[in-house]
PDB file of N, CA, C and O in Angstrom:
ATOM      1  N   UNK A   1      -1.716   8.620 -21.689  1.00  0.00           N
ATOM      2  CA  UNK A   1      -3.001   8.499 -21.034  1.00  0.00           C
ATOM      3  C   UNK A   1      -2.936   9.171 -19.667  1.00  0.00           C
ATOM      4  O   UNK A   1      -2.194   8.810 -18.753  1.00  0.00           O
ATOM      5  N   UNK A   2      -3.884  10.292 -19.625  1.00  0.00           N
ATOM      6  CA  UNK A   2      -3.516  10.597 -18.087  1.00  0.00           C
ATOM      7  C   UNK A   2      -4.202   9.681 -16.952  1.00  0.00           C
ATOM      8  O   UNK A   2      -4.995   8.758 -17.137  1.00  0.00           O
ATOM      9  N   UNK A   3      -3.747  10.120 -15.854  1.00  0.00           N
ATOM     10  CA  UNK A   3      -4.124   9.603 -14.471  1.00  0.00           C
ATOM     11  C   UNK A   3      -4.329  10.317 -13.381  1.00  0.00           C
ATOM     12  O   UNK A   3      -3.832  10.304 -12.255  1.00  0.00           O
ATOM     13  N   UNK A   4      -5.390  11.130 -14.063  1.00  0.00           N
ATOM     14  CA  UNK A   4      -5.284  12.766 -12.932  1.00  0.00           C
ATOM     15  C   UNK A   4      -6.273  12.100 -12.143  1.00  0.00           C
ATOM     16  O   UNK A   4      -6.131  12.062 -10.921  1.00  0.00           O
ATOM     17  N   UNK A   5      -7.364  11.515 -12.760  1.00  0.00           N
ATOM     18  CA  UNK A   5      -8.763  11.128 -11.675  1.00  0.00           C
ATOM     19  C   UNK A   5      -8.074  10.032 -10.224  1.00  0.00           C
ATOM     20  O   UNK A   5      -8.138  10.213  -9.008  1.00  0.00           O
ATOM     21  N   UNK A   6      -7.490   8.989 -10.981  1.00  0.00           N
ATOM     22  CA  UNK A   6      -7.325   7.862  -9.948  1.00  0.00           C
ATOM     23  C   UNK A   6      -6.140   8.551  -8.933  1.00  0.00           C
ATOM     24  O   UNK A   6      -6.184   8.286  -7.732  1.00  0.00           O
ATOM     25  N   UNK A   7      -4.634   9.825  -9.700  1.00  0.00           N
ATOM     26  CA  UNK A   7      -3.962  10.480  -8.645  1.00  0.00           C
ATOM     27  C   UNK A   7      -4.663  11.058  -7.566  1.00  0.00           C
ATOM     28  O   UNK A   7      -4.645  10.801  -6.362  1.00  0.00           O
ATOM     29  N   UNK A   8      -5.558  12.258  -8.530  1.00  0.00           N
ATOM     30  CA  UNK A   8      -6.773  12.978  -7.685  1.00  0.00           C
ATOM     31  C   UNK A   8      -7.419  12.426  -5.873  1.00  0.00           C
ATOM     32  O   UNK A   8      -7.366  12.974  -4.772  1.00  0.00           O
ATOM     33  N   UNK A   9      -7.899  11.303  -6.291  1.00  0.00           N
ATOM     34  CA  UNK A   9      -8.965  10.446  -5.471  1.00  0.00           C
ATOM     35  C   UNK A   9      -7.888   9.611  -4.411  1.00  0.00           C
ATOM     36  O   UNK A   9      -8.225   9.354  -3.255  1.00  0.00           O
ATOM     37  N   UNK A  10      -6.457   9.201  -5.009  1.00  0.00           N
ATOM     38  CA  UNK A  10      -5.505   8.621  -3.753  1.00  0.00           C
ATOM     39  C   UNK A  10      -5.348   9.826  -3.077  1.00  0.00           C
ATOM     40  O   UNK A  10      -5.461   9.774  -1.852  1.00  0.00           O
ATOM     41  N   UNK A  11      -5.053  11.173  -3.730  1.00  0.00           N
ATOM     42  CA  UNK A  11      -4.325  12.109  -2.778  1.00  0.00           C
ATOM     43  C   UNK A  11      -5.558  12.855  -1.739  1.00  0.00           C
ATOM     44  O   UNK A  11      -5.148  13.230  -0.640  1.00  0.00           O
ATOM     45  N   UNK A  12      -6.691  13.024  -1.985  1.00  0.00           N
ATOM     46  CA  UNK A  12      -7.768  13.533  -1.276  1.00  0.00           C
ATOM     47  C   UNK A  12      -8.006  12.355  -0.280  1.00  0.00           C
ATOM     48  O   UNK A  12      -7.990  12.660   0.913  1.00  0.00           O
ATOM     49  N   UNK A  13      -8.260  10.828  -0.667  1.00  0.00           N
ATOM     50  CA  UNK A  13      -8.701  10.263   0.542  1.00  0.00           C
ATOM     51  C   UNK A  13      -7.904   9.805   1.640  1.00  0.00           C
ATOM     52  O   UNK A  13      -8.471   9.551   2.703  1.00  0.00           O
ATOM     53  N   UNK A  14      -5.822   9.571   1.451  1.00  0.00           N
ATOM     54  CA  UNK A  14      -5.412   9.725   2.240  1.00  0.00           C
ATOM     55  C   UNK A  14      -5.098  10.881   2.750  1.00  0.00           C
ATOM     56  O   UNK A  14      -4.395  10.755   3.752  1.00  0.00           O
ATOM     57  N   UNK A  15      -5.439  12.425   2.341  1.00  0.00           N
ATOM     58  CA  UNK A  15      -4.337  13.615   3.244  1.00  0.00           C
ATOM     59  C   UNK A  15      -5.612  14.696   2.651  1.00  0.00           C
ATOM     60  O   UNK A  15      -5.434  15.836   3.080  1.00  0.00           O
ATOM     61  N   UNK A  16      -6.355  14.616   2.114  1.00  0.00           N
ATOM     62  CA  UNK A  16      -7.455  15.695   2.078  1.00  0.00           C
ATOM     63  C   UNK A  16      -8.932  15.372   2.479  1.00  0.00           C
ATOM     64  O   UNK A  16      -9.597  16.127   1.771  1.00  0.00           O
ATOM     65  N   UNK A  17      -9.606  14.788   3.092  1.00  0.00           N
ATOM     66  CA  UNK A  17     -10.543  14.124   3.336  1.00  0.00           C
ATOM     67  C   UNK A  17     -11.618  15.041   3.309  1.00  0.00           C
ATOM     68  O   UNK A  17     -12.579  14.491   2.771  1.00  0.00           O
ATOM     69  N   UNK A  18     -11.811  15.899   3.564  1.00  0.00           N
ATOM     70  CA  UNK A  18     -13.099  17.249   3.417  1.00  0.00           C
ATOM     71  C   UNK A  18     -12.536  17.951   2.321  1.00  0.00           C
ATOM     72  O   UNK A  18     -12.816  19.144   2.437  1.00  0.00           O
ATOM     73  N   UNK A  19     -11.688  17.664   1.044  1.00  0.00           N
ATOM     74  CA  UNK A  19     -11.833  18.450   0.409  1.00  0.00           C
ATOM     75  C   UNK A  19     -12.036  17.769  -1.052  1.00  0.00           C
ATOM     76  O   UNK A  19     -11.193  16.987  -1.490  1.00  0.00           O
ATOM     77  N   UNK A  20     -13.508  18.203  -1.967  1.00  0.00           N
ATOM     78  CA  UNK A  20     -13.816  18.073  -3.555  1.00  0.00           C
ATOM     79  C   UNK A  20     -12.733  17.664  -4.411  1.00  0.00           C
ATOM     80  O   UNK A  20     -11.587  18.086  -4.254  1.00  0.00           O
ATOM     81  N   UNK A  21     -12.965  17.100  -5.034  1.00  0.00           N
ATOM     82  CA  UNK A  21     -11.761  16.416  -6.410  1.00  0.00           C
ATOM     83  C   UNK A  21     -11.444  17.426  -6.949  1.00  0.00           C
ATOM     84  O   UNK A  21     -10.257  17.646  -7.191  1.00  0.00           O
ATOM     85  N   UNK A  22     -12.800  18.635  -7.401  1.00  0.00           N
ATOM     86  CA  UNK A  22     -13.020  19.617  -8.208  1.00  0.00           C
ATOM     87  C   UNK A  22     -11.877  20.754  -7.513  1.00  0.00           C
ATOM     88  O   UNK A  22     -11.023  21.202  -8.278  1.00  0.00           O
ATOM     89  N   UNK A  23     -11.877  21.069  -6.502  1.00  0.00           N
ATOM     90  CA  UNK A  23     -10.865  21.816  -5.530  1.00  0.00           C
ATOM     91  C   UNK A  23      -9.647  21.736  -5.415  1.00  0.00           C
ATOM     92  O   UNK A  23      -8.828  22.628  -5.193  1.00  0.00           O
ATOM     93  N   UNK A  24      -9.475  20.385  -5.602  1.00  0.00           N
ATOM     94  CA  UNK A  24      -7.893  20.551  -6.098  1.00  0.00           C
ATOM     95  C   UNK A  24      -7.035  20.412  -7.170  1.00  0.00           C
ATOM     96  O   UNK A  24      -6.827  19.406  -7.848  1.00  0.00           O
ATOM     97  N   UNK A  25      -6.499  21.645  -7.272  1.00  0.00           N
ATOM     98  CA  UNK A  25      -5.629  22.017  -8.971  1.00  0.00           C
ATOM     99  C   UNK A  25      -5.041  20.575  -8.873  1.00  0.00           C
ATOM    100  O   UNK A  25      -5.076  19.736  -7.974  1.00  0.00           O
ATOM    101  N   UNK A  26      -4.525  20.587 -10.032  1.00  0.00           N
ATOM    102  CA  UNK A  26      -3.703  19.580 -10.536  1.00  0.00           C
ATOM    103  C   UNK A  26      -2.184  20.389 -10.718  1.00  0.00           C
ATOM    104  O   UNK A  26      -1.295  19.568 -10.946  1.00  0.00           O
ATOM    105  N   UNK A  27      -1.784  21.547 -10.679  1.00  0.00           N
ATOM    106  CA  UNK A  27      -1.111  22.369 -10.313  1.00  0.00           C
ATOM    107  C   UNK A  27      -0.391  22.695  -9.008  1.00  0.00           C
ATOM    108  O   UNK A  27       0.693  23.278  -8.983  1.00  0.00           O
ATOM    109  N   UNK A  28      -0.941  22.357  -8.113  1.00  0.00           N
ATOM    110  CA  UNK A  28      -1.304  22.407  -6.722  1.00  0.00           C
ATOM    111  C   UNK A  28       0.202  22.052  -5.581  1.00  0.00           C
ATOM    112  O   UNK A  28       0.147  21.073  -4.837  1.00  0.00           O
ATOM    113  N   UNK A  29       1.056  22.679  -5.588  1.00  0.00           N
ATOM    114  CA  UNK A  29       1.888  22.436  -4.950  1.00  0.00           C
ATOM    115  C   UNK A  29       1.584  21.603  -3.096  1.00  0.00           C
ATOM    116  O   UNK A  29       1.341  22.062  -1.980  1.00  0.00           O
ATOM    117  N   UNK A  30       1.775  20.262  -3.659  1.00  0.00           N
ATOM    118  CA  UNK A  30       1.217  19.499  -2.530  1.00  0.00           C
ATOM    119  C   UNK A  30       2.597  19.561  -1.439  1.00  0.00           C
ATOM    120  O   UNK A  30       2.550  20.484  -0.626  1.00  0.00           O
ATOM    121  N   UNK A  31       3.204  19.103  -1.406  1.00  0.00           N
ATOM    122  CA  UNK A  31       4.626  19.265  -0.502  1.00  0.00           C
ATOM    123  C   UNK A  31       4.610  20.761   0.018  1.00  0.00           C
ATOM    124  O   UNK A  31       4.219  20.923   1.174  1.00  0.00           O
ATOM    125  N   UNK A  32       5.140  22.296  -0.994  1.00  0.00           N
ATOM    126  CA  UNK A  32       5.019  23.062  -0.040  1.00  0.00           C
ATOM    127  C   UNK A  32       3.799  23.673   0.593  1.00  0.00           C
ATOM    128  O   UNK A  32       3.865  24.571   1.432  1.00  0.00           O
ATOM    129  N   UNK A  33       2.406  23.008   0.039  1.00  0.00           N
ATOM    130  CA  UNK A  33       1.506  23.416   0.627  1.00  0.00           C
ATOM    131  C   UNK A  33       1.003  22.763   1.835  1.00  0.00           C
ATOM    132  O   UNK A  33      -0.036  23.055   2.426  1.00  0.00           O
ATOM    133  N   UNK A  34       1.842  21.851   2.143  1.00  0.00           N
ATOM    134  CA  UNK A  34       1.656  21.138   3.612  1.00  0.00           C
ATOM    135  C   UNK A  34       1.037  19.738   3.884  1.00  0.00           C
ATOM    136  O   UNK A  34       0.935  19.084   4.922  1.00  0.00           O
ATOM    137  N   UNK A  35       0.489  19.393   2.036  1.00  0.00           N
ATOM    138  CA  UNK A  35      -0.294  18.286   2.137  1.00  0.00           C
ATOM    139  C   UNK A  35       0.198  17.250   2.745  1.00  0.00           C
ATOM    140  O   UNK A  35      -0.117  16.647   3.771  1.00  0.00           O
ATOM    141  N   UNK A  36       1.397  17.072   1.603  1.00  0.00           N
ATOM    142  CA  UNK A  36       2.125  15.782   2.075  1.00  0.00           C
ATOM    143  C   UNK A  36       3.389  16.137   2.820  1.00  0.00           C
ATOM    144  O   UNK A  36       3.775  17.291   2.631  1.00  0.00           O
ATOM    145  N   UNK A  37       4.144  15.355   3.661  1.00  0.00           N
ATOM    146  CA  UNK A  37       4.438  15.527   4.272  1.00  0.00           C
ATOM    147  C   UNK A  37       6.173  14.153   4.094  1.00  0.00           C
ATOM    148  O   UNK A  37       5.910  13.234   3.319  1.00  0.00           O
ATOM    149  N   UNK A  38       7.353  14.090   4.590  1.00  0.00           N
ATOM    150  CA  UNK A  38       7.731  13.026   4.492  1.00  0.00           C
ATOM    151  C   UNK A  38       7.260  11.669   4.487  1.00  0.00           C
ATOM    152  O   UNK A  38       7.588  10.845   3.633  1.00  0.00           O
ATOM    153  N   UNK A  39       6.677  11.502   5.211  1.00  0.00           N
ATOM    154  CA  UNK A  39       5.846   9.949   5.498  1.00  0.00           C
ATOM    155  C   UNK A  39       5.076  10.010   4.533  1.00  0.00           C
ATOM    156  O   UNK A  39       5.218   9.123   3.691  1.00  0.00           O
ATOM    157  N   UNK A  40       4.212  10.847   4.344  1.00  0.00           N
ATOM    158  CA  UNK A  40       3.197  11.178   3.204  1.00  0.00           C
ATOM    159  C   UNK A  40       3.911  10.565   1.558  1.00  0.00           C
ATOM    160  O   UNK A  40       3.561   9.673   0.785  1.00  0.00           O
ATOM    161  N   UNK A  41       4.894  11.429   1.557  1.00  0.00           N
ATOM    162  CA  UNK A  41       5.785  11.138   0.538  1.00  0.00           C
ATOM    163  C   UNK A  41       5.954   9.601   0.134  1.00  0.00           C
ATOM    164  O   UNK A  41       5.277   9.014  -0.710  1.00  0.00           O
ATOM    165  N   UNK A  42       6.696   9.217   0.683  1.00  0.00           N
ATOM    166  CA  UNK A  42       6.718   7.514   1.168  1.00  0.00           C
ATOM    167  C   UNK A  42       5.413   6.716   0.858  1.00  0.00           C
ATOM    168  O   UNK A  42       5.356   5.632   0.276  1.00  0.00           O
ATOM    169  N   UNK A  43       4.663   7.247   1.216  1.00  0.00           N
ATOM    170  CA  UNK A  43       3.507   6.606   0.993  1.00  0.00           C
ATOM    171  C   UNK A  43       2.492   6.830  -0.283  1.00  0.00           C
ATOM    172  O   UNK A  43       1.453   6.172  -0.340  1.00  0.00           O
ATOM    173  N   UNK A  44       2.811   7.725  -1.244  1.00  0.00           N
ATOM    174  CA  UNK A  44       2.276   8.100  -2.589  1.00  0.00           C
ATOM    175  C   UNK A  44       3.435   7.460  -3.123  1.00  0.00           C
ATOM    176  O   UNK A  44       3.079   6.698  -4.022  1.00  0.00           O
ATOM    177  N   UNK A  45       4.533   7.448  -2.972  1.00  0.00           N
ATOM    178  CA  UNK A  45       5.419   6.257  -3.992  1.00  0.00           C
ATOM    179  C   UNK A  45       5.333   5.312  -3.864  1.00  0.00           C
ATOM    180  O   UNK A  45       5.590   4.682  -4.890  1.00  0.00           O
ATOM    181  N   UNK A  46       4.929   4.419  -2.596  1.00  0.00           N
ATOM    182  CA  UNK A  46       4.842   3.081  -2.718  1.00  0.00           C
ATOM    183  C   UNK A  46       3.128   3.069  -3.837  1.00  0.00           C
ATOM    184  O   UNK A  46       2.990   2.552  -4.946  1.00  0.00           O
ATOM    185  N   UNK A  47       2.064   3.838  -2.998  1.00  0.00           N
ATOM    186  CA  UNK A  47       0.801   3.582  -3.942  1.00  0.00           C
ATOM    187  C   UNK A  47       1.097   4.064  -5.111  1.00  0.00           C
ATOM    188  O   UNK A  47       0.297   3.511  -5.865  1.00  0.00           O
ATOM    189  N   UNK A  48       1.939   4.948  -5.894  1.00  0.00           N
ATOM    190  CA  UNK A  48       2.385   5.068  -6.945  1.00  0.00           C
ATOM    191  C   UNK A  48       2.848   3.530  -7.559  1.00  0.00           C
ATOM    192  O   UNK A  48       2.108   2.887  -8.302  1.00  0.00           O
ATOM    193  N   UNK A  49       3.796   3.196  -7.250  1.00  0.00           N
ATOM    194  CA  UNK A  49       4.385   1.827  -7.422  1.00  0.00           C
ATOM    195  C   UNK A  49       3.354   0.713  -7.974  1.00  0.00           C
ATOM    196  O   UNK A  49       3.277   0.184  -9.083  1.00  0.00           O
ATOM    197  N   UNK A  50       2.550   0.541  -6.736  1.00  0.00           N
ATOM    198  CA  UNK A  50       1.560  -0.401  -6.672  1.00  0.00           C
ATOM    199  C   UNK A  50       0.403  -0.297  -7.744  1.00  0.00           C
ATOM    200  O   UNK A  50      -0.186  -1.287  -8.180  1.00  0.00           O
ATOM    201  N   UNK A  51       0.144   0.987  -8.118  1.00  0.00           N
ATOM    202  CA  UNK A  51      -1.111   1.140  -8.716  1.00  0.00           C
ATOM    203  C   UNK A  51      -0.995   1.116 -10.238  1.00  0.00           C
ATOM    204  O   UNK A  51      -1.868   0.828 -11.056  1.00  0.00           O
ATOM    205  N   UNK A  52       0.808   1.634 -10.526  1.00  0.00           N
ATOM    206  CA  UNK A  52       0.723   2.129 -12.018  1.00  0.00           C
ATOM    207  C   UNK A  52       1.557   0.655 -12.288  1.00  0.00           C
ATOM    208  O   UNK A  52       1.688   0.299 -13.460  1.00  0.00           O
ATOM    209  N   UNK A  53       2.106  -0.176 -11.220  1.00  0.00           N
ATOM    210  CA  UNK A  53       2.969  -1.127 -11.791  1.00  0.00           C
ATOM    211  C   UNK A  53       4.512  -0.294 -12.745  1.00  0.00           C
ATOM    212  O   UNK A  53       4.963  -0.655 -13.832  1.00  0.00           O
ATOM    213  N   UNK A  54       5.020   0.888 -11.841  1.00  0.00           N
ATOM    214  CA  UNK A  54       5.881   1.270 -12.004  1.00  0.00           C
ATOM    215  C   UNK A  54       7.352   1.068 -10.900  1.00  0.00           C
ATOM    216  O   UNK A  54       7.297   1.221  -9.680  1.00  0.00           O
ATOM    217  N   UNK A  55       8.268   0.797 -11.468  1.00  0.00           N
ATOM    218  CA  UNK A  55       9.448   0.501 -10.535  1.00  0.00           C
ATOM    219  C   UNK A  55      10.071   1.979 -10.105  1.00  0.00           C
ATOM    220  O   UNK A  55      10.514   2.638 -11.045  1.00  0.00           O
ATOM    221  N   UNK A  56      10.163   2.662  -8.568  1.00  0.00           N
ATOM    222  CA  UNK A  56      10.929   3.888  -8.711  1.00  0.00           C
ATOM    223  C   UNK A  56      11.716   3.307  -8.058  1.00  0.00           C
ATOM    224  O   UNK A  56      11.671   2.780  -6.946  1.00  0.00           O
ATOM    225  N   UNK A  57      12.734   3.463  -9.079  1.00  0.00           N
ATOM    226  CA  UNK A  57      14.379   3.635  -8.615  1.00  0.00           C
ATOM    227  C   UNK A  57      14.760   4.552  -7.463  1.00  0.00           C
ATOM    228  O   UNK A  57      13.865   5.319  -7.107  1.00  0.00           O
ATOM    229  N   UNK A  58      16.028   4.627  -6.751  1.00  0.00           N
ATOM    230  CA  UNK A  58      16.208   6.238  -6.118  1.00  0.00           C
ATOM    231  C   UNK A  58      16.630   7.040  -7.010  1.00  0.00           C
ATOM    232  O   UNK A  58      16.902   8.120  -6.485  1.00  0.00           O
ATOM    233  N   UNK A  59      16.869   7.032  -8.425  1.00  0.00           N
ATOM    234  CA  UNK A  59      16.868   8.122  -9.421  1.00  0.00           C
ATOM    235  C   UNK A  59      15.506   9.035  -9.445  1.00  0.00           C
ATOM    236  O   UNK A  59      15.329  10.250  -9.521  1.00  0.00           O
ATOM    237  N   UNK A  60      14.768   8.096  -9.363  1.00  0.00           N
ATOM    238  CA  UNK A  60      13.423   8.591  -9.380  1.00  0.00           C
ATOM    239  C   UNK A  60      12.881   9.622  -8.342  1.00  0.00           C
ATOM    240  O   UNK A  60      12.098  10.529  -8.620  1.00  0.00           O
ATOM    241  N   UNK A  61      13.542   9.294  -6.772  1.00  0.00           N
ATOM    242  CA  UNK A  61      13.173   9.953  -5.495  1.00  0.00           C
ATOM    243  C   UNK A  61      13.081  11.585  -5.580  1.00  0.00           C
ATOM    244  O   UNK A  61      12.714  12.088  -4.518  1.00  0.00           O
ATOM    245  N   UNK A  62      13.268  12.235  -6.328  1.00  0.00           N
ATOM    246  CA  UNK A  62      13.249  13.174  -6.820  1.00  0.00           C
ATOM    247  C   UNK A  62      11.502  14.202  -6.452  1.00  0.00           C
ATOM    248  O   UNK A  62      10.473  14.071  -7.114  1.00  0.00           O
ATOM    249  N   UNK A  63      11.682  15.099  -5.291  1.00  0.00           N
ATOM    250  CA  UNK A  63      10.505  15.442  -5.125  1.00  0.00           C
ATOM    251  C   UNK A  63       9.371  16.011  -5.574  1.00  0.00           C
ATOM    252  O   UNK A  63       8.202  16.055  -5.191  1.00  0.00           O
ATOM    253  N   UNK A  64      10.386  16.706  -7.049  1.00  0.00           N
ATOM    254  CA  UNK A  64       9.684  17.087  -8.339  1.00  0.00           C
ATOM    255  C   UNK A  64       8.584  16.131  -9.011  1.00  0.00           C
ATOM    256  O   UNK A  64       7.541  16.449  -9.582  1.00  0.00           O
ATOM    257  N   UNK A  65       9.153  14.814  -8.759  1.00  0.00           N
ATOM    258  CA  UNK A  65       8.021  14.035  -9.629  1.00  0.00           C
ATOM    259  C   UNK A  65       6.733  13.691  -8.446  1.00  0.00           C
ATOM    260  O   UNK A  65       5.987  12.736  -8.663  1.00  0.00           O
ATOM    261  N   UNK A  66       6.553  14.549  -7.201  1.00  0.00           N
ATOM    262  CA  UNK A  66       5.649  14.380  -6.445  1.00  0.00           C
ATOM    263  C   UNK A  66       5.003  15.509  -5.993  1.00  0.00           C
ATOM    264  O   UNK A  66       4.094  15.532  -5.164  1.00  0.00           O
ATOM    265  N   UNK A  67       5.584  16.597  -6.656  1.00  0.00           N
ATOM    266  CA  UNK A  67       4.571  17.882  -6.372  1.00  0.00           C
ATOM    267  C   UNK A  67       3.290  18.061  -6.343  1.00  0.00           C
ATOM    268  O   UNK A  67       2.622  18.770  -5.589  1.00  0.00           O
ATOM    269  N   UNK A  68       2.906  17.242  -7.383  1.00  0.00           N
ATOM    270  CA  UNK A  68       2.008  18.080  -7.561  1.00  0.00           C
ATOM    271  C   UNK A  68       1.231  16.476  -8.665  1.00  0.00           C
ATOM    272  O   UNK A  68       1.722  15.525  -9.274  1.00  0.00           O
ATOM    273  N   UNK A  69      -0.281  17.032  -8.367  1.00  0.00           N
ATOM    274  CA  UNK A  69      -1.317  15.985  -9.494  1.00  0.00           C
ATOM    275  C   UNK A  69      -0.152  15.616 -11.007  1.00  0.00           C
ATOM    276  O   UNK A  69       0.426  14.576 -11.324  1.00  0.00           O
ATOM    277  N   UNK A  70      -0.175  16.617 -11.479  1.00  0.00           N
ATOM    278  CA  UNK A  70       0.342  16.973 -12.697  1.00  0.00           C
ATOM    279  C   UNK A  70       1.905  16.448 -12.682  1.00  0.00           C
ATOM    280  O   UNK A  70       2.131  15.837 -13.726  1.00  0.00           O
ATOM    281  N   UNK A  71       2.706  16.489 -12.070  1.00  0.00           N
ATOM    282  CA  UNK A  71       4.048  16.202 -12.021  1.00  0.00           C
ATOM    283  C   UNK A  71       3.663  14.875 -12.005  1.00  0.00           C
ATOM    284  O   UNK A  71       3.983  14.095 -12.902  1.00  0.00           O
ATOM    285  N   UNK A  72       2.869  14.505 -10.863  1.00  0.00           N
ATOM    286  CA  UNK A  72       2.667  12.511 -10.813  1.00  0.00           C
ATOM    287  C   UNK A  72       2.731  11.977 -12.010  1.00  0.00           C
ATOM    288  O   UNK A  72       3.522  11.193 -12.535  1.00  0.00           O
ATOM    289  N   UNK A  73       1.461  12.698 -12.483  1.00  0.00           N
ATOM    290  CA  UNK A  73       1.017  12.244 -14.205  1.00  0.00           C
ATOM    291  C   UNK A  73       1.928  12.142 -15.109  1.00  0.00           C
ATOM    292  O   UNK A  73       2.020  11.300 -16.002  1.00  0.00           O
ATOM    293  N   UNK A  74       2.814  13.286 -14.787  1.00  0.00           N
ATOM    294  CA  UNK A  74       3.807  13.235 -15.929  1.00  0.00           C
ATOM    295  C   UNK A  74       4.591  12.024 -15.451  1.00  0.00           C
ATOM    296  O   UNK A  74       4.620  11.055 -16.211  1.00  0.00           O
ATOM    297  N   UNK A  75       5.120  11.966 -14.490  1.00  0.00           N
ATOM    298  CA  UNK A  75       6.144  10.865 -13.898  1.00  0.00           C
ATOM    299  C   UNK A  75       5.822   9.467 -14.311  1.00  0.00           C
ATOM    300  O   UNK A  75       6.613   8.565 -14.585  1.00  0.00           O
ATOM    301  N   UNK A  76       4.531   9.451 -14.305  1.00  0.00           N
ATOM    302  CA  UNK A  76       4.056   7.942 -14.521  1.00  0.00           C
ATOM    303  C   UNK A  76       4.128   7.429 -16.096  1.00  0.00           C
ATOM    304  O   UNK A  76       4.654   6.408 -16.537  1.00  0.00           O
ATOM    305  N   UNK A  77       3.373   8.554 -16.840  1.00  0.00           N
ATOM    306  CA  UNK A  77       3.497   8.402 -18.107  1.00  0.00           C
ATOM    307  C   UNK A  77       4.815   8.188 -18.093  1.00  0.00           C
ATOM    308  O   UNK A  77       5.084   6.988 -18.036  1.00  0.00           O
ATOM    309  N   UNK A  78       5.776   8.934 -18.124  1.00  0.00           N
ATOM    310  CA  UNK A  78       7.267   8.272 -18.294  1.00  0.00           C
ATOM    311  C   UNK A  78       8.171   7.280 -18.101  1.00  0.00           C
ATOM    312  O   UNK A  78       9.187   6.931 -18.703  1.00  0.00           O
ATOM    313  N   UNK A  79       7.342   6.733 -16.716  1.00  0.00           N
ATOM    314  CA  UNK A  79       7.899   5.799 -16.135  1.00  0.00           C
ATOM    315  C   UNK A  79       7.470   4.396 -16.875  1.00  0.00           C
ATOM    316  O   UNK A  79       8.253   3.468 -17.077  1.00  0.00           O
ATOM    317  N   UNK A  80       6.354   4.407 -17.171  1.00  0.00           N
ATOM    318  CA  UNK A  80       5.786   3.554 -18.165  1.00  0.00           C
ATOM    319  C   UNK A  80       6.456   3.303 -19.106  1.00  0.00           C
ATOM    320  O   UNK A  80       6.771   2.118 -19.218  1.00  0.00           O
ATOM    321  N   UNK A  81       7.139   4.629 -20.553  1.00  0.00           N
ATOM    322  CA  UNK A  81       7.702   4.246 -21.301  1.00  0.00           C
ATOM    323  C   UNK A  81       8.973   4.122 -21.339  1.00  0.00           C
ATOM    324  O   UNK A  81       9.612   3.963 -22.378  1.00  0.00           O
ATOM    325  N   UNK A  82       9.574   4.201 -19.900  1.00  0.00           N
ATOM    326  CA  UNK A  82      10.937   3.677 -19.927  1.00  0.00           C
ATOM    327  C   UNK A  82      12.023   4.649 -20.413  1.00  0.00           C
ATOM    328  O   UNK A  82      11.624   5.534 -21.170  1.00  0.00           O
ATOM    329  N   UNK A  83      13.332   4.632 -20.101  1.00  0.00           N
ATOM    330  CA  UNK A  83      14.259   5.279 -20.101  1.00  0.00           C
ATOM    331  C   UNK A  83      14.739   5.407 -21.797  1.00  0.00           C
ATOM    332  O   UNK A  83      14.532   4.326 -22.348  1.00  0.00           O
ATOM    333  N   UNK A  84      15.244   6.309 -22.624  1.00  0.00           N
ATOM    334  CA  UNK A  84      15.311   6.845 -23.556  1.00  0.00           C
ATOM    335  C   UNK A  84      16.492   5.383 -23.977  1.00  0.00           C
ATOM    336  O   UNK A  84      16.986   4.666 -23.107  1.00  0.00           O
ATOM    337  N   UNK A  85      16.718   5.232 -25.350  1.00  0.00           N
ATOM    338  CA  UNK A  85      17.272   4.681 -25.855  1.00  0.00           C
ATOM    339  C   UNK A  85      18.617   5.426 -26.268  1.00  0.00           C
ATOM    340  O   UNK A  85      18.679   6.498 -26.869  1.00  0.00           O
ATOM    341  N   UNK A  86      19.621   4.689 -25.852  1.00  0.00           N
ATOM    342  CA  UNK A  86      21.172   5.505 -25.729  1.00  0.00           C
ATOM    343  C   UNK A  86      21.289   6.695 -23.837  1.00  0.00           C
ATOM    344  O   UNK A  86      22.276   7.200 -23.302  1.00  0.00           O
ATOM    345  N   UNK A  87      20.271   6.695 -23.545  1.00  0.00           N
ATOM    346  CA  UNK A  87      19.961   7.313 -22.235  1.00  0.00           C
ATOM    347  C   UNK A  87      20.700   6.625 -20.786  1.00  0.00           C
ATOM    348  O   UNK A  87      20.465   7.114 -19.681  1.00  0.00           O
TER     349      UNK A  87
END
């Protein structure tokens, strides 16, 4: 199930505030494009955490799974179904 709308709408109203849902890719390299920022970071994993009822480990800290709309999505979906069996 994705979660591009509810990622979408956290990442515009804390760190994009003048900018359309429609405007930003889901592609969108948020880190090197300046969005987020360390603190920033920190703060989409905890509302990550909170919102999907997902646990990130520091396995997880991994900045790949915060690039971007699309990386979130993927991260979450995964995180949801849990670590592979024999994994």
């Amino acid at each position: 199930m994705s979660n591009v709308a509810a990622i979408k709408a956290f990442i515009i109203e804390e760190f994009l505030p003048d900018v359309a849902a429609a405007s930003l890719q889901v592609d969108y390299d948020l880190l090197a494009g300046g969005v987020i920022d360390s603190l920033g970071l920190l703060k989409l994993i905890a509302w990550v955490e909170d919102r999907f009822s997902v646990p990130i480990g520091d396995e997880d800290l991994d900045p790949d799974n915060f690039r971007s709309v699309s990386a979130i999505d993927r991260f979450v979906d995964t995180a949801r179904v849990g670590p592979a069996v024999g994994a």
